[in-house]
Steps between C-alpha positions, in 0.01 A plus 500: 500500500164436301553116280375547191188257415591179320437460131152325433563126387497495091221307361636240252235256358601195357227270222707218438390113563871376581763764573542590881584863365675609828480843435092502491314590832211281411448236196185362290524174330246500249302795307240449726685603817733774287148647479425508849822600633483785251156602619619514868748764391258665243553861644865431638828592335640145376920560473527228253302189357653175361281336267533126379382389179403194470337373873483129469218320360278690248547805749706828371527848601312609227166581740710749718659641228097545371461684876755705435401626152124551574608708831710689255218546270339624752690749561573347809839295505670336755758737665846263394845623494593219294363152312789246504409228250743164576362240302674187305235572231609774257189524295289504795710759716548759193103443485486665838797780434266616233218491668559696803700757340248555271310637807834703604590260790863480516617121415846337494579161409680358760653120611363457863 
């Protein structure tokens, strides 16, 4: 009897400075690492990513969420099945809803 290959591992990407987001398969704690764990799976198909507003400090997610729209303006966006934004800060997570799907990535607000 032939076994059938496993399932490849999803890719879940966490951005989030506090959360341990158990579900993720790596995490970035500031913008500046989001951006480099995104650009390590630039031309890989990322499941889901869980974005955190506010990242401690002055630090946000607003520079990946700047990635994210110029690759889409580019006509070359990130391949994401879904955004998940958990954030205590409404203003600032409905700033990144609209800014994503405003590019056509699919984005849910979600608790983390």
């Amino acid at each position: 009897m032939k076994e059938e290959p496993a399932a490849p591992t999803p890719i879940i990407l966490g951005i989030d400075d506090l959360r341990p987001l158990p579900r993720a398969t790596r995490i970035a704690r500031t913008s500046y690492e989001g951006i480099q764990l995104l650009q390590e799976h630039r031309d890989s198909f990322i499941d889901e990513l869980w974005l955190d507003h506010d990242l401690g400090g002055d630090d946000s997610i607003m520079p990946v969420v700047t990635l994210l729209e110029e690759a889409a303006f580019n006509r070359r966006p990130f391949h994401i099945g879904t955004v998940f934004v958990h954030s205590a800060n409404p203003i600032g997570a409905e700033t990144v809803v609209r800014s994503l799907t405003r590019w056509n990535y699919q984005v849910r607000r979600a608790t983390a």
